[in-house]
C-alpha positions as CSV (number, residue, x, y, z in Angstrom):
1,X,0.0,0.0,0.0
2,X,1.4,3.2,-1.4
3,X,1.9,6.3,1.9
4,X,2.2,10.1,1.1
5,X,4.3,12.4,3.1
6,X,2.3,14.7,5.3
7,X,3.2,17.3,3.2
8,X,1.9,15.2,0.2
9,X,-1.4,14.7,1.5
10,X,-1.3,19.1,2.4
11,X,-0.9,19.5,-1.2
12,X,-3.2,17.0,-2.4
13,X,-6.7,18.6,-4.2
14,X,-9.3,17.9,-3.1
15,X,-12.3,16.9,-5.4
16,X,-14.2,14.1,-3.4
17,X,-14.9,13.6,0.7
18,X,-12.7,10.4,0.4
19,X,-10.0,12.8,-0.6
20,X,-9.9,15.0,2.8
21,X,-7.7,13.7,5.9
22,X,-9.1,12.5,8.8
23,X,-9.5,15.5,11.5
24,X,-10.0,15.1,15.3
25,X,-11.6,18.4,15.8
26,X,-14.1,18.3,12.1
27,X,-13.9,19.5,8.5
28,X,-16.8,22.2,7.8
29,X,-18.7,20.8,4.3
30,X,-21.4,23.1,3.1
31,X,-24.8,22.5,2.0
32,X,-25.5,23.0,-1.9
33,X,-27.3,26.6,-2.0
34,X,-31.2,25.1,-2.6
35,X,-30.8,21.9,0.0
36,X,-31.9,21.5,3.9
37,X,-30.6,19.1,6.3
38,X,-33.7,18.2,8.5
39,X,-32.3,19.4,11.5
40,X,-32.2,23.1,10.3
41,X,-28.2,22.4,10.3
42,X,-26.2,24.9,7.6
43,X,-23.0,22.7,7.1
44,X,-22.2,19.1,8.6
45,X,-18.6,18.3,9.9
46,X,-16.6,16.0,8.1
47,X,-14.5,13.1,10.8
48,X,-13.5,10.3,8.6
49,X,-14.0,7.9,6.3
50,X,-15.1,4.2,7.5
51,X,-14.9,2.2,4.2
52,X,-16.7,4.1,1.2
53,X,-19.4,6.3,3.9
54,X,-18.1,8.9,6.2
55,X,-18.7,9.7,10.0
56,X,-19.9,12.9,10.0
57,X,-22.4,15.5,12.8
58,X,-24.3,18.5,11.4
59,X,-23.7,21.7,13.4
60,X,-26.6,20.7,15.8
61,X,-25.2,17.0,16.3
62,X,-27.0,14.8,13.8
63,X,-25.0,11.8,13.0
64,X,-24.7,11.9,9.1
65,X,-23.0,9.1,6.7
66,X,-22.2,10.8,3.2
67,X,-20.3,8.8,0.4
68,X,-16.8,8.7,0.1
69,X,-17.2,10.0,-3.5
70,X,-19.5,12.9,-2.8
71,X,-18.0,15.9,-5.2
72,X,-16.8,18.9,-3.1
73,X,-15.1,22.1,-3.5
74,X,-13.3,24.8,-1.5
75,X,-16.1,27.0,0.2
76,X,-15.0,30.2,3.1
77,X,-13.6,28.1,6.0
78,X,-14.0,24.6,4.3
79,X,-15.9,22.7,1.4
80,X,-19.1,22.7,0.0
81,X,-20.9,20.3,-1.6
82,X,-20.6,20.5,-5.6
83,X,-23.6,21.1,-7.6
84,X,-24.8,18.3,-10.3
85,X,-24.2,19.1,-13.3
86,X,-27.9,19.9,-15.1
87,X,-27.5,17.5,-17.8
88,X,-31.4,18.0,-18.8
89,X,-31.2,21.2,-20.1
């Protein structure tokens, strides 16, 4: 099993959840503009991954289980959730 340095992994881009590091104290991930967590929650943080879903709390507590491969990009003090692409249109 391949390891990156630590300053690897710093410089690493991140363009899915399963590429963030594991953090102690949380990531920040955004909601997409037009969704709602049912809590009333405005970003979830991001723990770690176990296998392919991640442990995760919204900012009220709610434990939340997102997909490794869930698109993100950097947002203010974080990530946020990418957008699907409208492919209908």
């Amino acid at each position: 099993m391949l390891q990156m340095t630590q300053q690897q992994s710093k410089t690493k881009k991140v363009e899915r959840l399963m590429d963030l590091p594991r953090s102690e104290k949380g990531i920040r991930i955004y909601l997409p503009d037009d969704a709602e967590l049912e809590d009333g929650s405005n970003f979830i943080n991001f723990y770690h991954l176990d296998g392919m879903y991640s442990y995760c709390k919204t900012e009220k507590g709610g434990l939340i289980h997102l997909s490794g491969l869930t698109p993100l990009v950097e947002y203010k003090d974080g990530y946020k959730m990418k957008e699907p692409d409208d492919t209908t249109k």
